[in-house]
C-alpha positions as CSV (number, residue, x, y, z in Angstrom):
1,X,96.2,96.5,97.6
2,X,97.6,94.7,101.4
3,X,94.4,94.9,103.4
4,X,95.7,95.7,107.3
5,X,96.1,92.4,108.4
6,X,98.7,92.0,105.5
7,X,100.8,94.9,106.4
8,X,104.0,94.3,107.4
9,X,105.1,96.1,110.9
10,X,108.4,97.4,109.1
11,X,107.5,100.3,106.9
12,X,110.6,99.5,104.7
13,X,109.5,95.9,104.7
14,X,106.4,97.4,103.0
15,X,108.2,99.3,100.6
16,X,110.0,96.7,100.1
17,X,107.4,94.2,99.5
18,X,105.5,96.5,96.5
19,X,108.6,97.7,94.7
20,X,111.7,95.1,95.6
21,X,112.3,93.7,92.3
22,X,114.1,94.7,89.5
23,X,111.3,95.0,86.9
24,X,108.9,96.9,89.1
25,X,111.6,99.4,89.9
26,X,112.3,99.7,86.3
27,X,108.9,100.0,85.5
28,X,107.7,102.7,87.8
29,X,111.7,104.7,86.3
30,X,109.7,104.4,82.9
31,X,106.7,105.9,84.1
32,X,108.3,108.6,85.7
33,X,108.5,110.1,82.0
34,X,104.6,109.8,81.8
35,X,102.2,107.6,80.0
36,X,103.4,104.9,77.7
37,X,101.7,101.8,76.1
38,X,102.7,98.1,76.8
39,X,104.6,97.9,73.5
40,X,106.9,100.4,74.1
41,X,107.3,99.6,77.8
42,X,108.6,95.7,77.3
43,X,110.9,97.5,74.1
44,X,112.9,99.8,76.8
45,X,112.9,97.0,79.3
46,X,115.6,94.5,77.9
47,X,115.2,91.0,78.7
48,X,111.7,90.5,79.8
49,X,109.4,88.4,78.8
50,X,105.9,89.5,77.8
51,X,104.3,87.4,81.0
52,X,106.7,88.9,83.6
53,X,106.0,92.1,82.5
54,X,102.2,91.5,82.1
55,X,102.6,90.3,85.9
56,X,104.4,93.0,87.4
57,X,102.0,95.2,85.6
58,X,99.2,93.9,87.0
59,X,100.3,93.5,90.7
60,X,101.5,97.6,90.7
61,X,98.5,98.3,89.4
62,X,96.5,96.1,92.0
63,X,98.7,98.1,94.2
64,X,97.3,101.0,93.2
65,X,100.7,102.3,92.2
66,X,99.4,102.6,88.5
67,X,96.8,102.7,86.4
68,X,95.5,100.9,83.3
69,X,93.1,102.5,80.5
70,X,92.0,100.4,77.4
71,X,90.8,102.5,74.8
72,X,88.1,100.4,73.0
73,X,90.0,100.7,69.3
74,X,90.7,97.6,67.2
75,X,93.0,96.5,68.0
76,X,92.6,97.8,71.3
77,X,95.4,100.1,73.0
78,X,96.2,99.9,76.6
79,X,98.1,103.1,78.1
80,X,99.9,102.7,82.2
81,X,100.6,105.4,84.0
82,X,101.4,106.5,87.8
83,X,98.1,107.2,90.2
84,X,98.8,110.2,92.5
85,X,100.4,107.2,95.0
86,X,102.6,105.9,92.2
87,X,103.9,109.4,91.5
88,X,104.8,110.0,95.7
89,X,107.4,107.3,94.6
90,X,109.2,110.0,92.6
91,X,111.4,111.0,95.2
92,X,112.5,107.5,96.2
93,X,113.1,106.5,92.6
94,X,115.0,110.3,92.3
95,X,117.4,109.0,95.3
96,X,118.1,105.8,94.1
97,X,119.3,107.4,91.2
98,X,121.5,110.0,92.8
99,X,123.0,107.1,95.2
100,X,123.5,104.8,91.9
101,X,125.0,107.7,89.8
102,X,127.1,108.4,92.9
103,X,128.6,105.1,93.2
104,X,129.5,104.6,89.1
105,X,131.1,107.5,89.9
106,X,133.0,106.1,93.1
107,X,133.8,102.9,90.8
108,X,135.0,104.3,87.5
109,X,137.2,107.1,89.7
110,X,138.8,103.3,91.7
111,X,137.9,105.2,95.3
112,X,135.9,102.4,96.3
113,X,137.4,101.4,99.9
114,X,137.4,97.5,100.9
């Protein structure tokens, strides 16, 4: 998590700055659903690699957007899944969806303007 010092003084900068790439955004889409376990995270996220995942997993969760349980099973099973911050995401996440479904809509229909 930023300590105060680390803040930016934009608050979209901030946003930004914990959920501006790709994978995390697609992550935290995933979770929306509820919990799910490493495997079948990297399996609906197409073209990522097992470190990059592993990373961004680890930074949201440092965030403390997520959270991580290992049940102590052999071999062991590790479960993510939104904190109560993670899940006040839920309506940015719902927007970007309605915008992005919005604007296939726009391009398939040719109304884009230039």
């Amino acid at each position: 998590m930023l300590t105060k010092e680390e803040l930016p003084a934009c608050p979209v900068a901030t946003t930004v700055g914990l959920i501006g790439n790709k994978w995390k955004l697609l992550i935290l889409r995933n979770l929306l659903t509820g919990t799910q376990r490493f495997g079948v995270l990297r399996k609906t996220l197409p073209g990522i690699s097992q470190k990059v995942l592993t990373d961004n997993l680890r930074q949201l969760e440092d965030d403390g957007i997520l959270t991580r349980t290992i049940y102590p099973e052999v071999p062991p099973r590790v479960e993510y899944s939104l904190t109560d911050l993670g899940n006040t995401m839920r309506p940015i996440l719902k927007a970007m969806e309605s915008w992005g479904l919005g604007y296939q809509e726009t391009v398939r229909n040719g109304d884009r303007k230039k």
